[in-house]
PASEBA-1860 file (N, C-alpha, C; in nm, 3 decimals):
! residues 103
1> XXXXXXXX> -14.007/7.089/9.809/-14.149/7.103/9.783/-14.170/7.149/9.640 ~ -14.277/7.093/9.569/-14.321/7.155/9.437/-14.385/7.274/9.440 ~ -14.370/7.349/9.337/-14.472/7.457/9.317/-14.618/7.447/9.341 ~ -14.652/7.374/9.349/-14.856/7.356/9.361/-14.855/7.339/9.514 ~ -14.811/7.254/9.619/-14.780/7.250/9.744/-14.745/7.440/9.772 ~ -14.659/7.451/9.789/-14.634/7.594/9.816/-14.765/7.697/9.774 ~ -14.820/7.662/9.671/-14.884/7.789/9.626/-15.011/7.733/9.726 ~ -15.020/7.650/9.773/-15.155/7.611/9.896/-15.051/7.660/10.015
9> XXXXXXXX> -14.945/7.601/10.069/-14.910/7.664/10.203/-14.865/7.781/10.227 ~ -14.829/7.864/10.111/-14.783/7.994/10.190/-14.900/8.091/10.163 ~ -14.993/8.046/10.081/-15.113/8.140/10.155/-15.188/8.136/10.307 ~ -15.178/7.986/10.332/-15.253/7.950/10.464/-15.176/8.002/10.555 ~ -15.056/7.936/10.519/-14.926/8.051/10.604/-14.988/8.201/10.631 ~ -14.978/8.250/10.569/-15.023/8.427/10.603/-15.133/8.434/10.650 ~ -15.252/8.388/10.598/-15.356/8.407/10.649/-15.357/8.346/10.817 ~ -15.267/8.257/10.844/-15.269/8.226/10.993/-15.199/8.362/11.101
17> XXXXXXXX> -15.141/8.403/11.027/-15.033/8.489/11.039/-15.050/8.621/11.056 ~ -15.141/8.666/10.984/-15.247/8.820/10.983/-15.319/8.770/11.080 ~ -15.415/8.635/11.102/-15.444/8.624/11.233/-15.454/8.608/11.371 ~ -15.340/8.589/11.376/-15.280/8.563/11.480/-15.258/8.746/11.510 ~ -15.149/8.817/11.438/-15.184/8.962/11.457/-15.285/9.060/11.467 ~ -15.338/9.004/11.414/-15.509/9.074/11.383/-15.564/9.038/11.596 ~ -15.560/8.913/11.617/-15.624/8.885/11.735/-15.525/8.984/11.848 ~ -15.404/9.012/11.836/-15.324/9.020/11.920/-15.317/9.169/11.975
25> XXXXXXXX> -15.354/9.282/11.830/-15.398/9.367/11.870/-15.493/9.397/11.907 ~ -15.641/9.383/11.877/-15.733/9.338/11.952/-15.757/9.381/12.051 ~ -15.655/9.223/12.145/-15.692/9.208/12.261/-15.558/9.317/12.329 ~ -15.453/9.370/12.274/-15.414/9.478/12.300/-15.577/9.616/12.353 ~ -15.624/9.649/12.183/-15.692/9.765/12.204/-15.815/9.701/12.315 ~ -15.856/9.569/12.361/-15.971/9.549/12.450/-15.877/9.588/12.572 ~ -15.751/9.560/12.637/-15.697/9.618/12.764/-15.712/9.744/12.728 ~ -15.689/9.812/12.668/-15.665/9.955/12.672/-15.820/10.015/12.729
33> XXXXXXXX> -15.869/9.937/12.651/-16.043/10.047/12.639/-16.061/10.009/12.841 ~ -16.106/9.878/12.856/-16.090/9.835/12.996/-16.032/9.930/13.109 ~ -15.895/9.956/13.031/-15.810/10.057/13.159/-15.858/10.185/13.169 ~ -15.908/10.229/13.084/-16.014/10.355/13.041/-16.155/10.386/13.125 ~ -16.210/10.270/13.113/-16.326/10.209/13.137/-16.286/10.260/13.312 ~ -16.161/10.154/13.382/-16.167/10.189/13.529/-16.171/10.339/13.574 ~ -16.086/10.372/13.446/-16.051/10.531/13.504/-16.226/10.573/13.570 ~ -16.326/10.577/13.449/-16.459/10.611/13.475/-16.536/10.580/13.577
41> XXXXXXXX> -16.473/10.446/13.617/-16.552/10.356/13.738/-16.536/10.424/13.890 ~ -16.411/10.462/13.874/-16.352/10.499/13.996/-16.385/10.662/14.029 ~ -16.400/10.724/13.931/-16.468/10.889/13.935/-16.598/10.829/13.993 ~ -16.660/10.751/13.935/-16.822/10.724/13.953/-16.812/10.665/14.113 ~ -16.735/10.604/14.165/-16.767/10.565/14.306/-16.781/10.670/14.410 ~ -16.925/10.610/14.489/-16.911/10.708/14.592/-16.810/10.773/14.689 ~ -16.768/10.883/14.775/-16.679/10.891/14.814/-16.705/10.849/14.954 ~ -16.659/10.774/15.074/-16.673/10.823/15.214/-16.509/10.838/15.248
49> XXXXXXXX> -16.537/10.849/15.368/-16.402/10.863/15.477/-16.323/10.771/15.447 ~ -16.334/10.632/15.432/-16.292/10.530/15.489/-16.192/10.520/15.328 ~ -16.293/10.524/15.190/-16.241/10.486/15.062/-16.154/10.610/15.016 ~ -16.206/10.726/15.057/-16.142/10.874/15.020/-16.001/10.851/14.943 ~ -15.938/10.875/15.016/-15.775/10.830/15.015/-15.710/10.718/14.956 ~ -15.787/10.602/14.947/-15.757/10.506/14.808/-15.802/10.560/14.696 ~ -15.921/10.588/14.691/-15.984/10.654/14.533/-15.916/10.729/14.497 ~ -15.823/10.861/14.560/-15.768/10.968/14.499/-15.631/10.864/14.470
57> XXXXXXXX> -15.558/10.810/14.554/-15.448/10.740/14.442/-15.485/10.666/14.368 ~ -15.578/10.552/14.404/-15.636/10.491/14.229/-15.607/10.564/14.125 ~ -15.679/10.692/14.129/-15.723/10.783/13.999/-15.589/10.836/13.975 ~ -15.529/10.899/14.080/-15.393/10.947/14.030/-15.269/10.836/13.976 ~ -15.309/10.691/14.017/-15.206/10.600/13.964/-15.248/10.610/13.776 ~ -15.401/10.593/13.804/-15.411/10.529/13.648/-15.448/10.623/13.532 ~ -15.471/10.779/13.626/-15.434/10.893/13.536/-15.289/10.931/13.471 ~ -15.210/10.942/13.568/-15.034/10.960/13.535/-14.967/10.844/13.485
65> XXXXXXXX> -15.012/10.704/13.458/-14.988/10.622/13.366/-15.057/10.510/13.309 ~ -15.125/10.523/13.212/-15.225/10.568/13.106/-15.161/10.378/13.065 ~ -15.253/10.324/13.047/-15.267/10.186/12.997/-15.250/10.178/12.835 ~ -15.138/10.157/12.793/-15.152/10.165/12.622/-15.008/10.068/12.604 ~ -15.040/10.032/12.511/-14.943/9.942/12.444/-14.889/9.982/12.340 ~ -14.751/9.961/12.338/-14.657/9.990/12.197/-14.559/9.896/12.151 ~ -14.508/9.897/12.024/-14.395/9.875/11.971/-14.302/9.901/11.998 ~ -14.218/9.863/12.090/-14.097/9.932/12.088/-14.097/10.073/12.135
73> XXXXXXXX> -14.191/10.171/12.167/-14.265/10.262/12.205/-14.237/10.386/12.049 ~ -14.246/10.317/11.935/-14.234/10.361/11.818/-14.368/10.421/11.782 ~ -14.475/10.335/11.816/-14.591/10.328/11.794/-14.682/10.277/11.888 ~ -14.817/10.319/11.917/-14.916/10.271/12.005/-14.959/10.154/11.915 ~ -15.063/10.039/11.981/-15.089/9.978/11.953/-15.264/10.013/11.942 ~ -15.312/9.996/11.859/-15.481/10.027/11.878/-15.502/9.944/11.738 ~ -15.700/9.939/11.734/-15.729/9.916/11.646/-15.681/9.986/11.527 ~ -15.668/10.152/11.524/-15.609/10.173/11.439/-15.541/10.123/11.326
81> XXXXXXXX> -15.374/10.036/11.392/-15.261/9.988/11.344/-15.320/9.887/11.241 ~ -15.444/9.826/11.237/-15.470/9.732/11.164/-15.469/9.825/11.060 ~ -15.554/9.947/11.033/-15.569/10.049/10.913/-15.434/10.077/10.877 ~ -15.334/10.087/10.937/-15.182/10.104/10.923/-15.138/9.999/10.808 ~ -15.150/9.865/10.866/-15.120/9.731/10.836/-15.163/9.773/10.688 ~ -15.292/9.725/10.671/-15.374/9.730/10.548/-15.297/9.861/10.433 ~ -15.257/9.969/10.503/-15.236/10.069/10.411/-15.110/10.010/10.353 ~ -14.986/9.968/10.433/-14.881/9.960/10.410/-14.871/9.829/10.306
89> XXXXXXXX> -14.951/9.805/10.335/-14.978/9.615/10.225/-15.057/9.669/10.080 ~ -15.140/9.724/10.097/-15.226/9.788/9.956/-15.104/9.878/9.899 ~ -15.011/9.954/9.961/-14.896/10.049/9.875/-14.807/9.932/9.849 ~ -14.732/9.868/9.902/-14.650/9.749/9.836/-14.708/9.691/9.738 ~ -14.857/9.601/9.751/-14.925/9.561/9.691/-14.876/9.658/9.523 ~ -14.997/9.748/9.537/-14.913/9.862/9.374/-14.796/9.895/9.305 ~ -14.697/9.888/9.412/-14.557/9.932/9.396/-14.552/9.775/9.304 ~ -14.567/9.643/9.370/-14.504/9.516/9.314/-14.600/9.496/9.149
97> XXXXXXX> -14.730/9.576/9.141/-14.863/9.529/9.014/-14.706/9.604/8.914 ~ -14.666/9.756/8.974/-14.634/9.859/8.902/-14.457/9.831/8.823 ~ -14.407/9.739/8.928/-14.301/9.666/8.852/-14.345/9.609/8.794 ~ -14.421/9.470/8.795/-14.429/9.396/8.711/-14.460/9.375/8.580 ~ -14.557/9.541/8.549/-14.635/9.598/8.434/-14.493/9.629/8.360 ~ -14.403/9.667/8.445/-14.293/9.759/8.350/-14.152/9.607/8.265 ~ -14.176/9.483/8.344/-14.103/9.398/8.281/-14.144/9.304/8.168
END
């Protein structure tokens, strides 16, 4: 491939590429909020006789393990990580302006 080809595909490249990640956490942090969401649903239901005893393990299943996604369990997954992403790309970003100034 020539240089002018490349300098069109490996931008589209990335930009497919951040999006594809960008969507993935996302829909990571939309399960999370959701599993959250039930926790609330299930406090809010009325109690009788009959539901009693499911509702209290519902709540105790999805209290004692907590809907979240990780890396490798290095890291949670949330909207956050995008602010992560971005930070870690803007410091490379400088580090590479800050060589290049010096050659």
């Amino acid at each position: 491939m020539d240089r002018a080809s490349m300098m069109i595909i490996l931008p589209f490249h990335a930009t497919i590429s951040l999006l594809g990640i960008v969507m993935i956490i996302l829909l990571c942090s939309s399960v999370t909020k959701e599993g959250e969401h039930l926790l609330y649903l299930l406090h809010q239901m009325e109690e009788d006789s009959i539901n009693a005893n499911a509702k209290s393990i519902a709540i105790q299943l999805v209290e004692n393990m907590p809907l979240k996604f990780s890396a490798a369990r290095f890291f949670n997954i949330s909207k956050y990580t995008i602010l992560g992403i971005i930070g870690n790309c803007t410091t490379y970003f400088i580090v590479l302006i800050q060589f290049h100034q010096n050659n």
